[in-house]
C-alpha positions in Angstrom: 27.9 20.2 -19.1 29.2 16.7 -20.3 30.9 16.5 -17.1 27.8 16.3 -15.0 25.9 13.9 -17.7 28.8 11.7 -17.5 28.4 11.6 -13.2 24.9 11.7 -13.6 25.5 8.4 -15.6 28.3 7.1 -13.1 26.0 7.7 -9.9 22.8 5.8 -11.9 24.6 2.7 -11.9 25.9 3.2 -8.3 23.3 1.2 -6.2 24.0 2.7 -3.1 23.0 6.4 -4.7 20.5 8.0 -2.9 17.8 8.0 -5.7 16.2 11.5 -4.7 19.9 13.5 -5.3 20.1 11.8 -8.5 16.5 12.9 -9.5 17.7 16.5 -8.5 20.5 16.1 -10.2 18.7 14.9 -13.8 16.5 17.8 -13.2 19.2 20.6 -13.4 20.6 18.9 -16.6 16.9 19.0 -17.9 16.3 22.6 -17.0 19.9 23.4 -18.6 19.6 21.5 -21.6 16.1 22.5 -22.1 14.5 19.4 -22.2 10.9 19.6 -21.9 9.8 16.0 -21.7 12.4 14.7 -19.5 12.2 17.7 -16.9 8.3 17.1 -16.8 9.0 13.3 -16.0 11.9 14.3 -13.5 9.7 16.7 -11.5 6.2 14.5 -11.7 8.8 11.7 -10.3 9.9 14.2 -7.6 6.6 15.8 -6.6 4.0 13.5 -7.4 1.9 12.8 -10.1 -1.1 15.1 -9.8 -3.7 12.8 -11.1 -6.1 15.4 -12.1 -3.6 17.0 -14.5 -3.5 15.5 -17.9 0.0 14.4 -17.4 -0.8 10.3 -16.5 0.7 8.2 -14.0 3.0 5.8 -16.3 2.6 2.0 -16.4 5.8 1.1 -14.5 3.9 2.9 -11.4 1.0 0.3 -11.2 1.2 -2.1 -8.3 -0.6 -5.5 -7.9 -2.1 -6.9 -4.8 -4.2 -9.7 -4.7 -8.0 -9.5 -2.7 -8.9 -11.6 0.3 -11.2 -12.1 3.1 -10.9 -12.8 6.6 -12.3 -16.2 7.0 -12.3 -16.7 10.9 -11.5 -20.8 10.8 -9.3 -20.7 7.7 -7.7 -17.4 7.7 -6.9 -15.5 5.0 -8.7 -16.4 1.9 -9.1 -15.5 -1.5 -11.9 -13.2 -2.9 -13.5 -14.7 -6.1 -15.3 -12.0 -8.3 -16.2 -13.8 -12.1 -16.1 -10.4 -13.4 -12.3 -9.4 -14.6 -13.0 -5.5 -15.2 -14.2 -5.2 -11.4 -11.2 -7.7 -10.1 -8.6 -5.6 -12.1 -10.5 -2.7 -10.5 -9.9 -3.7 -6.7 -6.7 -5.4 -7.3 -4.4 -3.0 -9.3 -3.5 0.6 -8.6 -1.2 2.9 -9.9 1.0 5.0 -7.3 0.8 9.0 -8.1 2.9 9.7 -4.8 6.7 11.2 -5.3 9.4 9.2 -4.9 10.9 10.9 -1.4 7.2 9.8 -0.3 7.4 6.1 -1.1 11.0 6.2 0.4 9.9 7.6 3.3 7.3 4.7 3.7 9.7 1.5 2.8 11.8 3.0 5.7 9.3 3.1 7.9 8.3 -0.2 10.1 4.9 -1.4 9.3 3.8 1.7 7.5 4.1 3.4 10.4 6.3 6.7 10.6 7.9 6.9 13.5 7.7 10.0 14.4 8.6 10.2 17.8 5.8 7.7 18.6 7.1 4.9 20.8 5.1 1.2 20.3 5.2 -1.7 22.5 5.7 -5.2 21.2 2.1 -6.0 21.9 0.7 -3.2 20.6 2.7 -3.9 17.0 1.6 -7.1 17.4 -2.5 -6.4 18.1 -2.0 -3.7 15.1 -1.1 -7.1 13.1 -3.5 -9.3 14.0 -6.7 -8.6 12.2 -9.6 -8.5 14.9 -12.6 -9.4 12.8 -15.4 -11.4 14.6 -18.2 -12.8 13.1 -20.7 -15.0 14.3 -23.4 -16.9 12.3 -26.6 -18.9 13.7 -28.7 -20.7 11.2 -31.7 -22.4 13.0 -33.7 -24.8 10.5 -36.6 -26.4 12.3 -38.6 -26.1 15.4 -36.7 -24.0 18.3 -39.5 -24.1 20.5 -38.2 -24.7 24.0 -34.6 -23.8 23.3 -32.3 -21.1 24.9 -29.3 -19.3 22.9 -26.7 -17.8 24.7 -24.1 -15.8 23.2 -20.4 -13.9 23.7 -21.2 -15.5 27.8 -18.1 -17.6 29.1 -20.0 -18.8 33.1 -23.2 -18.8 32.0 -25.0 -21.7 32.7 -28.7 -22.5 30.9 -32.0 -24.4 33.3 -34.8 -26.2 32.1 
């Protein structure tokens, strides 16, 4: 059995080790050395965490993003919320998925899969673009007399 800890060991600090085999591999020392814990980690890290078990997602699994808003003349913008419970809320999240999963998704372009699905430039690009239009009229004062046209490019207004 010290044969297989010890290339268990060698293969962990290999970097180009396929990280999936060497969970597999953890997980029949585990199961043979009759470690409880450390199987349970191995096999939440190979399955998913099942969040509705009382085995919790660990801390190293929480991811950080950061909130914004589509501001159509400035872009992307930051979202300002004074309360740090609900910001920590929206902004942090901790990934239950397995490991083969999130692999699955760093190798995929985009967050797309390709599963046999064949995309265009334009259509990766127009998936990129965010296409969020809004527009805002604020009248203050009289409008009597006054014509509004709107989302028209040839239009052309009479008195």
């Amino acid at each position: 059995m010290s044969g297989i800890v010890i290339e268990l060991q060698r293969e962990a600090l290999n970097s180009y080790t396929d990280i999936t085999s060497l969970l597999r591999k953890a997980y029949l020392i585990a199961r043979k050395l009759q470690l409880k814990d450390f199987q349970a980690w191995v096999q939440s890290e190979l399955n998913g965490y099942d969040v509705d078990s009382q085995c919790e997602v660990p801390n190293y699994r929480e991811v950080r993003g950061e909130l914004r808003g589509f501001n159509p003349v400035r872009g992307w913008i930051p979202v300002m919320i004074p309360d740090d419970t609900m910001y920590n809320a929206l902004t942090s999240r901790k990934i239950a998925q397995s490991i083969p999963d999130i692999i699955s998704l760093l190798k995929s372009e985009n967050g797309i899969i390709d599963e046999g699905l064949v995309f265009s430039e334009e259509g990766k690009q127009q998936a990129e673009t965010p296409k969020i239009v809004n527009y805002t009229n604020n009248f203050f004062g009289n409008v009597d007399n006054t014509q509004l046209q709107q989302g028209t490019t040839s239009s052309e207004q009479t008195r």
